[in-house]
Backbone as a chain_set.jsonl record, in Angstrom:
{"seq": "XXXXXXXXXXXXXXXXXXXXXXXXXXXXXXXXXXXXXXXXXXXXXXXXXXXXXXXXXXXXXXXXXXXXXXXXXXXXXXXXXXXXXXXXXXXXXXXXXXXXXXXXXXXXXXXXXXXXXXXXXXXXXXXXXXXXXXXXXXXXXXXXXXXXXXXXXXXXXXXXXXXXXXX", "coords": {"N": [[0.844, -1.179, 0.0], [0.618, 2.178, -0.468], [2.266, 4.57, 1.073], [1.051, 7.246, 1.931], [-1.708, 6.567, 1.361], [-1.464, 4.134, 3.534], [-1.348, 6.482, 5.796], [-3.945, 7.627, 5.681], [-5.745, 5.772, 5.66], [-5.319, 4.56, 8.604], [-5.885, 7.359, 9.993], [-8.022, 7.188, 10.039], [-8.402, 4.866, 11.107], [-8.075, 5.424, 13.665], [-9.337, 7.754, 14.832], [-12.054, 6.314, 14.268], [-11.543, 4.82, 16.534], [-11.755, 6.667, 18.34], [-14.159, 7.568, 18.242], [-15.641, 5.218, 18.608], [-15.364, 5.034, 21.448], [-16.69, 6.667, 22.35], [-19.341, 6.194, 22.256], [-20.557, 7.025, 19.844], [-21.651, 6.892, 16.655], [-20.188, 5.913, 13.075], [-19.44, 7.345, 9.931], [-18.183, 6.501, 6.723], [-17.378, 8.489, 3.695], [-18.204, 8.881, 0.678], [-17.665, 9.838, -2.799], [-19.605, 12.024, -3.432], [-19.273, 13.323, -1.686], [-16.512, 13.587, -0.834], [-15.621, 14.512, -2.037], [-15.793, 17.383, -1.601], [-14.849, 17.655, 0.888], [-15.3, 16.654, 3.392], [-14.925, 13.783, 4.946], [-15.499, 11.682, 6.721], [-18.723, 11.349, 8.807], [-19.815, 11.461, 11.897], [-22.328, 10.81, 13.943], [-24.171, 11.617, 16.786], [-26.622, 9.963, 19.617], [-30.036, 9.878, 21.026], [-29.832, 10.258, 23.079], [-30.718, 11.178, 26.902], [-31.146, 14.332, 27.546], [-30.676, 15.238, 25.438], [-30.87, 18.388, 23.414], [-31.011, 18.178, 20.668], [-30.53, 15.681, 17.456], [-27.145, 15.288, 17.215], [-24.373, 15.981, 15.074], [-21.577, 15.439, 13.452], [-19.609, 16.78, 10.59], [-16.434, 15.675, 9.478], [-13.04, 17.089, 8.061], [-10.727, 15.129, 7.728], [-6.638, 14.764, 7.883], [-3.667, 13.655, 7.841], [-0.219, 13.239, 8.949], [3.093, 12.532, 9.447], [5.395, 14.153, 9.636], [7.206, 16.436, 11.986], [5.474, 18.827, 12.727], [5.501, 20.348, 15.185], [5.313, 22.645, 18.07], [5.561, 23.808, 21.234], [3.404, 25.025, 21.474], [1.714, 24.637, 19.6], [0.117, 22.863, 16.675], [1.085, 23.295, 12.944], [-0.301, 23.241, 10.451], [0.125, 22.882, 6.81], [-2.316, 23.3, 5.09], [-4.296, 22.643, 1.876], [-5.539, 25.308, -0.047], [-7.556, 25.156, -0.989], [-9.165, 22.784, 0.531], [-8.964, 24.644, 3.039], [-10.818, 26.761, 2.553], [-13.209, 25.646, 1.757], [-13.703, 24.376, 4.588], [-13.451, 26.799, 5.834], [-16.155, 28.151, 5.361], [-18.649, 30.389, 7.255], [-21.331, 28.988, 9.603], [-21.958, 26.241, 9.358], [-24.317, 23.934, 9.308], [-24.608, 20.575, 9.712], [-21.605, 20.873, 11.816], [-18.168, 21.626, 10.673], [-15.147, 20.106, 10.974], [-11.533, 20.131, 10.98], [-9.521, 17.983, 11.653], [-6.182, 16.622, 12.0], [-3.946, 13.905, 12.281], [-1.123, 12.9, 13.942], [1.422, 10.693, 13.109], [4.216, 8.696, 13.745], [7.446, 8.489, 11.693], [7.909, 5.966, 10.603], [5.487, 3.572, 9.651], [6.054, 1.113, 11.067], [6.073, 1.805, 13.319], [4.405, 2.88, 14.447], [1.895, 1.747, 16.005], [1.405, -0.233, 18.972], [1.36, -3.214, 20.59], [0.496, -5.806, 22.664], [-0.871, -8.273, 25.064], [-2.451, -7.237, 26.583], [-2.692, -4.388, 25.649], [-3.546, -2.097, 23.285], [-1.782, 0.002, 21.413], [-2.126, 3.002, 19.783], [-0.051, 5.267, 18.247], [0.373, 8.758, 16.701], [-1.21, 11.046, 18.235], [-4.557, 12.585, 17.253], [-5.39, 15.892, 16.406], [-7.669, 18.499, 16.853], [-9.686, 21.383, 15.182], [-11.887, 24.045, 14.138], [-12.611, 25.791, 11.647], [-14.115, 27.708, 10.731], [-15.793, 30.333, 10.081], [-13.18, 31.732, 9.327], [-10.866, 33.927, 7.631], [-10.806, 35.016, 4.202], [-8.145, 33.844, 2.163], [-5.298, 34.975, 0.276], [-3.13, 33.619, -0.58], [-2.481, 31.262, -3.101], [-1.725, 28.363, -2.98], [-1.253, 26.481, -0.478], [-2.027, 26.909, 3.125], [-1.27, 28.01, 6.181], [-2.527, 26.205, 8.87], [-2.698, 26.852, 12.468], [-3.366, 24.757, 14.752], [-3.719, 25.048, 18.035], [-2.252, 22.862, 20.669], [-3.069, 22.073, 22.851], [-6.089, 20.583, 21.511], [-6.852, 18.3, 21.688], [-7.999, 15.701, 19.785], [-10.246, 13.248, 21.542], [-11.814, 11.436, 23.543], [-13.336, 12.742, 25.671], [-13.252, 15.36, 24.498], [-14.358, 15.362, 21.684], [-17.061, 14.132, 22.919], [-17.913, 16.553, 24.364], [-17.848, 18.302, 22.17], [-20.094, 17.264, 20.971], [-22.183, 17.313, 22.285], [-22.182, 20.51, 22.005], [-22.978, 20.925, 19.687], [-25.692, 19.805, 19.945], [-26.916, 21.485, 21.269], [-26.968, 23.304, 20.113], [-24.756, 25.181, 20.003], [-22.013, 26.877, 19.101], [-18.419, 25.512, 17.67]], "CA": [[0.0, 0.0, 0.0], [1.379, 3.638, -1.199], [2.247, 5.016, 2.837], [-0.095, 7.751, 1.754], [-3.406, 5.778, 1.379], [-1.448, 4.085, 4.605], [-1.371, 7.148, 6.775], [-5.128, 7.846, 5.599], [-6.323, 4.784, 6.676], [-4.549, 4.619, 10.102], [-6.3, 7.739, 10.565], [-9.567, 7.221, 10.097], [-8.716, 3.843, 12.463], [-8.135, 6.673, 14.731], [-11.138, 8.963, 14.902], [-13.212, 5.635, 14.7], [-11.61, 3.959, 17.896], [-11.971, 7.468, 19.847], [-15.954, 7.702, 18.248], [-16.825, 4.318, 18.912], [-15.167, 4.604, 22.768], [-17.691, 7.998, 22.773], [-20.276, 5.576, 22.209], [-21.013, 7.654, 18.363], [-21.945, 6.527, 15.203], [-19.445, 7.0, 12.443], [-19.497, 7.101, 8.736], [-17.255, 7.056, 6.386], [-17.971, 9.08, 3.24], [-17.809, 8.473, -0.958], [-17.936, 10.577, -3.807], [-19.079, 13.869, -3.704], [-18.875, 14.07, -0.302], [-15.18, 13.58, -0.336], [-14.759, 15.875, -3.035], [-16.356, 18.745, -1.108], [-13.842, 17.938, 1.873], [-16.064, 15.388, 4.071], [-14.24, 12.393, 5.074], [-16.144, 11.172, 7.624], [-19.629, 12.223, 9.673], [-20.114, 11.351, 13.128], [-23.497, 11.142, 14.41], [-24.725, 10.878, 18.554], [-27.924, 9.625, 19.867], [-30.959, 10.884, 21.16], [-29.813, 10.397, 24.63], [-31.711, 11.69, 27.849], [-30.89, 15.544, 28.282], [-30.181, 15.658, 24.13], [-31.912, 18.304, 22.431], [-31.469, 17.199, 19.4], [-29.387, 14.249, 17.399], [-25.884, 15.919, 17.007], [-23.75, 15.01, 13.496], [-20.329, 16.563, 13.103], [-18.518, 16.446, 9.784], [-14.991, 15.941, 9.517], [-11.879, 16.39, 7.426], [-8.94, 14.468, 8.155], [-5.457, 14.802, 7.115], [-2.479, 12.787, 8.797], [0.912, 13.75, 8.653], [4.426, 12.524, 9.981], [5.868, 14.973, 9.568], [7.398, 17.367, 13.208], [5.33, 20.242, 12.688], [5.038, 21.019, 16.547], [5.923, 23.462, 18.558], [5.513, 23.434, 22.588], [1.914, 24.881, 21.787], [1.086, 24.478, 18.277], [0.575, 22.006, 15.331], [1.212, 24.136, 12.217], [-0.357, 21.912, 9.376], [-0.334, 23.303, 5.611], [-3.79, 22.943, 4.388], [-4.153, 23.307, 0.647], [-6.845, 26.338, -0.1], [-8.989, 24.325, -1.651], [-9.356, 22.317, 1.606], [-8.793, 25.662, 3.917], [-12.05, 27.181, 1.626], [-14.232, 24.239, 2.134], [-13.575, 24.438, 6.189], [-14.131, 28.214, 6.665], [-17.935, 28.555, 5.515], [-19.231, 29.851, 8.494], [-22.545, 28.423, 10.187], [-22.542, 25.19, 8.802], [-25.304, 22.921, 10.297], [-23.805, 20.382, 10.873], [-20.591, 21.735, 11.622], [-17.45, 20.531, 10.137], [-14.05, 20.405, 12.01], [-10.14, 19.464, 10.333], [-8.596, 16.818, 12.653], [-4.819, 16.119, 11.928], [-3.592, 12.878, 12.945], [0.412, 12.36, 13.555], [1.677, 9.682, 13.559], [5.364, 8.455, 13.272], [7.807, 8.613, 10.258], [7.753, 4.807, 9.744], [4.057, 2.57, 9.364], [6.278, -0.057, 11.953], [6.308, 2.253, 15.105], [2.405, 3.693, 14.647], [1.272, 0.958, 16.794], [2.028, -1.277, 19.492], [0.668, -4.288, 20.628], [0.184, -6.798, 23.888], [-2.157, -8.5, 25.552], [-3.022, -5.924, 27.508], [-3.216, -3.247, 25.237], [-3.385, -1.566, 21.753], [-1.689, 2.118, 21.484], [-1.677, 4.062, 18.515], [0.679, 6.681, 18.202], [0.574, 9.965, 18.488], [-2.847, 11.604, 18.567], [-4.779, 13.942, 16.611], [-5.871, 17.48, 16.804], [-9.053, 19.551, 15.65], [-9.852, 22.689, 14.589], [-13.154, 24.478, 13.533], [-12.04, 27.286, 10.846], [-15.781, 28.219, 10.893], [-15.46, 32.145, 9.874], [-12.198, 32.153, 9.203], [-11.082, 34.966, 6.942], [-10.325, 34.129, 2.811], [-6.601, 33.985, 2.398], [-4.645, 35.355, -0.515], [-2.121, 32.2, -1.035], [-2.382, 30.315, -4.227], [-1.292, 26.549, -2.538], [-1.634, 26.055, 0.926], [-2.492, 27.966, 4.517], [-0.603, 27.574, 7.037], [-3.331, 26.361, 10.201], [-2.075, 26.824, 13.728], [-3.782, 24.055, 15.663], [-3.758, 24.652, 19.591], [-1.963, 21.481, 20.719], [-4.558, 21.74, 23.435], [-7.316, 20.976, 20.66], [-6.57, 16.489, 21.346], [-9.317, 14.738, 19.77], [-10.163, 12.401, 21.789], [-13.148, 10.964, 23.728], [-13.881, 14.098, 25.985], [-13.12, 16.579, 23.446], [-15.621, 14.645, 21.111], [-18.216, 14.058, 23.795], [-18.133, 17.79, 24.585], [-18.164, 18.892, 20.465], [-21.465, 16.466, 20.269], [-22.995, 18.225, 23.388], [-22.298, 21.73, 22.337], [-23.606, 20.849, 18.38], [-26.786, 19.678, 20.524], [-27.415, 22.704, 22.038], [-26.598, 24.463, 18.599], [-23.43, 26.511, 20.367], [-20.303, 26.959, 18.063], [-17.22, 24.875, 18.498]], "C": [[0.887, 1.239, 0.0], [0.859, 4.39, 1.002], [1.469, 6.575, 2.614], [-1.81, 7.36, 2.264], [-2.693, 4.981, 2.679], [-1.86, 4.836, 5.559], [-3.011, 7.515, 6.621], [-5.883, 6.787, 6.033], [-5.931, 4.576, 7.783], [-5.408, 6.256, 10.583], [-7.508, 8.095, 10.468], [-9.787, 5.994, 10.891], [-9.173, 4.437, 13.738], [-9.207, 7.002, 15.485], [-12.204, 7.346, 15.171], [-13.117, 4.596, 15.667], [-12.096, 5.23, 19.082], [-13.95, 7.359, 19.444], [-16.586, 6.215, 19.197], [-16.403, 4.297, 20.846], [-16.201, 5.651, 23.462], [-18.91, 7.877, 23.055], [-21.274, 6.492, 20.902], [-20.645, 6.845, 17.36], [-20.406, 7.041, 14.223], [-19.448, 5.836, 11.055], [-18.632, 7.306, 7.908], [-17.781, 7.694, 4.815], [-17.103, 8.581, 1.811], [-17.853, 9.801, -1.451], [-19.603, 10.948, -3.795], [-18.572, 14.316, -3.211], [-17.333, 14.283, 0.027], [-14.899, 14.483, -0.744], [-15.121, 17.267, -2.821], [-15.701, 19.288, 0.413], [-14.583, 17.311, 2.982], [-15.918, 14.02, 4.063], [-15.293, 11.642, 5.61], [-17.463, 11.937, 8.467], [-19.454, 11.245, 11.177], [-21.415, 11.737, 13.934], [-23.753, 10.48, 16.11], [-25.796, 10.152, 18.16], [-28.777, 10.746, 20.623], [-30.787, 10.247, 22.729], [-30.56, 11.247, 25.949], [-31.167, 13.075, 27.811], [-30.153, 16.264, 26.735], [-31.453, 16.061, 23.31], [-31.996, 18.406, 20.83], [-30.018, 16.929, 18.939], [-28.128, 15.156, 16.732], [-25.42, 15.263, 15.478], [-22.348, 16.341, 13.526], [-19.836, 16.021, 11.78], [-17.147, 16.452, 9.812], [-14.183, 15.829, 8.466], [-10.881, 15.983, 8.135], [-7.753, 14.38, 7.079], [-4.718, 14.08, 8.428], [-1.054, 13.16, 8.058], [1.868, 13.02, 9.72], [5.586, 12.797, 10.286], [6.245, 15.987, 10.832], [7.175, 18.94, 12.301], [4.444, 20.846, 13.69], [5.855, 21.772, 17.586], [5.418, 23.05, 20.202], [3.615, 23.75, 22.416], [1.233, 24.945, 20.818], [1.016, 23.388, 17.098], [0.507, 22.967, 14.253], [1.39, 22.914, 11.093], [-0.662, 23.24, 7.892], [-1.106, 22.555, 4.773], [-3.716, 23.773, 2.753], [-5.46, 24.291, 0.538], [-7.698, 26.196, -0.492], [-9.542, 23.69, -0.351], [-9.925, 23.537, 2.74], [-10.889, 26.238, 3.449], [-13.163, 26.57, 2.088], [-14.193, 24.376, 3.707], [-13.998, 25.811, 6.858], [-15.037, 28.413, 6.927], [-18.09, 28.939, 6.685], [-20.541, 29.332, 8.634], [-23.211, 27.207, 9.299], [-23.039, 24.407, 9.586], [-25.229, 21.527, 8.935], [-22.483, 21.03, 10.62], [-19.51, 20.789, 11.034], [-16.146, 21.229, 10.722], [-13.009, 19.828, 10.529], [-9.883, 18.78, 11.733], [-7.409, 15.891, 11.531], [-4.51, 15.076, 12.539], [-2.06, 12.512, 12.749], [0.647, 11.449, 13.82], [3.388, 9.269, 13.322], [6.488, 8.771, 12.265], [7.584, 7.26, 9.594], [6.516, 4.119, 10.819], [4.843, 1.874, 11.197], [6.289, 0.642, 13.043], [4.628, 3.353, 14.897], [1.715, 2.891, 15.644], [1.854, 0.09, 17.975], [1.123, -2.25, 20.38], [1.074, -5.197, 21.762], [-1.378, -7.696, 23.969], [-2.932, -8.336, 26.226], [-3.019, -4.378, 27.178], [-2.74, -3.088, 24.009], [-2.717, -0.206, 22.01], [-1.169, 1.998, 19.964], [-0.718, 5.064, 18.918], [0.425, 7.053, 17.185], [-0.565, 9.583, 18.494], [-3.011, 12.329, 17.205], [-5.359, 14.671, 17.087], [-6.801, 18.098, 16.142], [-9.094, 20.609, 15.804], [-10.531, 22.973, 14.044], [-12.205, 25.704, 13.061], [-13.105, 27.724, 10.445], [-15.63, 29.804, 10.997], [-14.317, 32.926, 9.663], [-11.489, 33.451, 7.73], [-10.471, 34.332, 5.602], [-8.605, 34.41, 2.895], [-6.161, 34.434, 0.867], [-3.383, 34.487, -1.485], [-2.886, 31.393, -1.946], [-2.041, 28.811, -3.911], [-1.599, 26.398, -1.381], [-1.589, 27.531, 2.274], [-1.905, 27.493, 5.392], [-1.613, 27.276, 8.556], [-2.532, 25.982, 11.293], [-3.54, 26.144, 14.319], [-3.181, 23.97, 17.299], [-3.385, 23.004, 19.718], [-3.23, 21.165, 22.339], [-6.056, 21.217, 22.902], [-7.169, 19.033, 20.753], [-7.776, 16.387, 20.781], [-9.09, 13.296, 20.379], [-11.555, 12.187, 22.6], [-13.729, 12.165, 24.557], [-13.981, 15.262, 24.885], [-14.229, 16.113, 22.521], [-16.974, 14.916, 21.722], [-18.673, 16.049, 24.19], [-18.453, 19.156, 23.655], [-19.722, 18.153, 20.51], [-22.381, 17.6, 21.2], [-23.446, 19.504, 22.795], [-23.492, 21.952, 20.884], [-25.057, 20.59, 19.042], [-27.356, 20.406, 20.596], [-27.182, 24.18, 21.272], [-25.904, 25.64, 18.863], [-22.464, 26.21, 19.44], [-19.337, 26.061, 18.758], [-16.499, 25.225, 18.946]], "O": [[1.972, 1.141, 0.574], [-0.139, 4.541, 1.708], [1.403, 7.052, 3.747], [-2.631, 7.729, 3.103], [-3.629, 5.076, 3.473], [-2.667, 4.338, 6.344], [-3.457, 7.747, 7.745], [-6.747, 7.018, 6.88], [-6.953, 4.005, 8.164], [-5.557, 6.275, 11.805], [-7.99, 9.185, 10.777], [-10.894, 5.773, 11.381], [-10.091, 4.193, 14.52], [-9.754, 6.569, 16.5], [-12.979, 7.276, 16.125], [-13.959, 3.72, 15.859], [-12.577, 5.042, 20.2], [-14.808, 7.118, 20.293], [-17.487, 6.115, 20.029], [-17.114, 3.581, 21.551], [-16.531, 5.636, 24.648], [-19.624, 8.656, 23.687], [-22.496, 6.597, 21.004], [-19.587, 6.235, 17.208], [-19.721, 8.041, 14.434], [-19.453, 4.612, 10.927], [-18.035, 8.366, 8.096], [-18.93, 7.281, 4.654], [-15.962, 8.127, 1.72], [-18.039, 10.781, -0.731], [-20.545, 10.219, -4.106], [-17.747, 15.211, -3.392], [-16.942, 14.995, 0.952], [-14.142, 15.322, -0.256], [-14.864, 18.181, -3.604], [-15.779, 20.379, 0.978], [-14.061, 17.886, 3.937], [-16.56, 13.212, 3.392], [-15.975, 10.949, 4.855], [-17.265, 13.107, 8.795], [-18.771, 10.223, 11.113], [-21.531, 12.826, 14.497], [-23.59, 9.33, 16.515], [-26.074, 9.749, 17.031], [-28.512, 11.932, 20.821], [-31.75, 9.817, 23.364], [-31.042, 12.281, 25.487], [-30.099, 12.852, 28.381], [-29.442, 17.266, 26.669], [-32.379, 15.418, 22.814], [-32.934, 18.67, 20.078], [-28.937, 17.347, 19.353], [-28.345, 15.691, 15.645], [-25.962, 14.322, 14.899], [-22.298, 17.569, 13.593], [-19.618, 14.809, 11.752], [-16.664, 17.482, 10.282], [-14.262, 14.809, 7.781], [-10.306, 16.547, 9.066], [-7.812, 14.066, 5.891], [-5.092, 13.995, 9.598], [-0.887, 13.321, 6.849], [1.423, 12.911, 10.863], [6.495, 12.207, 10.869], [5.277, 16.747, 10.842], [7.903, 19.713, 11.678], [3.383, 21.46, 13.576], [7.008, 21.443, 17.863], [4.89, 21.947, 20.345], [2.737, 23.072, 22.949], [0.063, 25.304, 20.956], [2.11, 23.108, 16.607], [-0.348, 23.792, 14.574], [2.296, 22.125, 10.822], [-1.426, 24.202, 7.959], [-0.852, 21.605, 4.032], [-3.317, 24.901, 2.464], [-6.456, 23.899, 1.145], [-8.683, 26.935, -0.466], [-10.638, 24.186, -0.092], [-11.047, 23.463, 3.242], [-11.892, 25.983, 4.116], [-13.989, 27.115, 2.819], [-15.379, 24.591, 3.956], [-14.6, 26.002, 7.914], [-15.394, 28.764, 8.051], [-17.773, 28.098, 7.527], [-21.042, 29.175, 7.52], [-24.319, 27.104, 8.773], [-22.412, 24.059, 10.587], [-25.618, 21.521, 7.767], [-22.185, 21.603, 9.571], [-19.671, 19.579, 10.874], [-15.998, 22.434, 10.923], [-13.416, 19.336, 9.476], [-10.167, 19.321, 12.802], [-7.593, 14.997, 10.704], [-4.834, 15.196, 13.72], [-1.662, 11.963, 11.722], [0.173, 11.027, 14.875], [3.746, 9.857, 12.302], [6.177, 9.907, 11.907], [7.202, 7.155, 8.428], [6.464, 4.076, 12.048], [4.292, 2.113, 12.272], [6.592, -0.06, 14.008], [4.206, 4.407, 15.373], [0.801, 3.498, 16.201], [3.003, -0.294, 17.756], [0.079, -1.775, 20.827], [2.296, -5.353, 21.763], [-2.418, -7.742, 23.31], [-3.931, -8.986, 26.536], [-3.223, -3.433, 27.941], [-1.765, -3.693, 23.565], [-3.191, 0.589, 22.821], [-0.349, 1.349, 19.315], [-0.767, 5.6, 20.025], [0.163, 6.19, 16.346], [-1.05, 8.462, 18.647], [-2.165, 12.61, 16.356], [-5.948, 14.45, 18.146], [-6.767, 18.241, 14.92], [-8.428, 21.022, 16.754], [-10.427, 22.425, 12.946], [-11.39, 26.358, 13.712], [-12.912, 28.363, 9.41], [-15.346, 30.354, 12.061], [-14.199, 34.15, 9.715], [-12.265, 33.458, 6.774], [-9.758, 33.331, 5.68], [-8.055, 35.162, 3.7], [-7.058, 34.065, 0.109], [-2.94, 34.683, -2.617], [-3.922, 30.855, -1.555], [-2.159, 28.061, -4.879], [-2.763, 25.997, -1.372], [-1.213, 28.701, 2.193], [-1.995, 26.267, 5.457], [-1.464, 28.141, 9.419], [-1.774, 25.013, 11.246], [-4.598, 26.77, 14.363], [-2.415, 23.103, 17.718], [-3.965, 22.1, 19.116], [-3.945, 20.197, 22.601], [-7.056, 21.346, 23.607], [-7.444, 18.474, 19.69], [-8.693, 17.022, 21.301], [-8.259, 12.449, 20.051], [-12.475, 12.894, 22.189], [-14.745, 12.635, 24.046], [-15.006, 15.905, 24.663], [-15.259, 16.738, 22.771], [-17.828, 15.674, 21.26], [-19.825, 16.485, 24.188], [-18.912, 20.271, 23.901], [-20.554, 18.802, 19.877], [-23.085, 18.51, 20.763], [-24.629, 19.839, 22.853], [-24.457, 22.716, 20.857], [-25.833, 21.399, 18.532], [-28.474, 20.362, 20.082], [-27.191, 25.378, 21.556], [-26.103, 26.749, 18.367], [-22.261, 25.04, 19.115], [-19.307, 25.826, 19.966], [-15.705, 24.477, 19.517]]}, "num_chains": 1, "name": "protein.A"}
């Protein structure tokens, strides 16, 4: 497999071990939807104190690339991508989540019989109103390394989409 279409599948393993530990739905997405920058949706339930059924879209990109700083990931999004992510007030909303992982496939994972770990993590980012940019190829997004996706951060994006607050 072309370590491309590797790192893209490894991180959509990702996103759908933290969804399904969130106890969320998750889809993965074909043609158009891809081609409009919609990898994946993520839908809750209609749980007790939910007023109404949450759905986040997501793009994902994965990279192996060290592009972190003590408090930033600094991923170059192409403007075609960047474009597609700004819209604001999209119902449902749609986030970027970066997923790093290693330089080589053989140290992304590790394995027992007492546990699975992926390495690293990934990171999200709503660019929901973000302003048009002027660059011809890519945008440089500063992702808060505070931004983990992971099962709180999730659980607390489904909530807020509930209650139809911004991310």
């Amino acid at each position: 497999m072309e370590k491309n279409t590797q790192k893209e599948e490894f991180s959509y393993a990702y996103i759908y071990a933290i969804t399904s530990a969130a106890g969320y739905a998750l889809q993965r997405t074909h043609t158009p939807l891809d081609q409009i920058g919609i990898d994946l949706i993520i839908t809750g339930d209609r749980s007790p104190g939910i007023l109404r059924l949450p759905q986040l879209l997501v793009q994902v990109k994965c990279t192996s690339r060290n592009l972190m700083d003590d408090n930033y990931l600094r991923y170059p999004l192409k403007v075609k991508n960047y474009e597609e992510l700004r819209r604001p007030n999209e119902d449902p909303p749609i986030v970027l989540v970066v997923v790093v992982v290693p330089d080589e496939p053989d140290d992304w994972l590790q394995q027992s019989q007492n546990e699975l770990c992926l390495k690293y993590c990934g990171y999200w980012i709503s660019l929901a109103g973000q302003p048009a940019t002027a660059n011809d190829q890519t945008v440089t997004v500063r992702i808060p390394r505070q931004n983990l996706f992971g099962v709180q951060s999730l659980t607390n994006m489904m909530q807020r989409i509930s209650n139809r607050e911004n991310l």
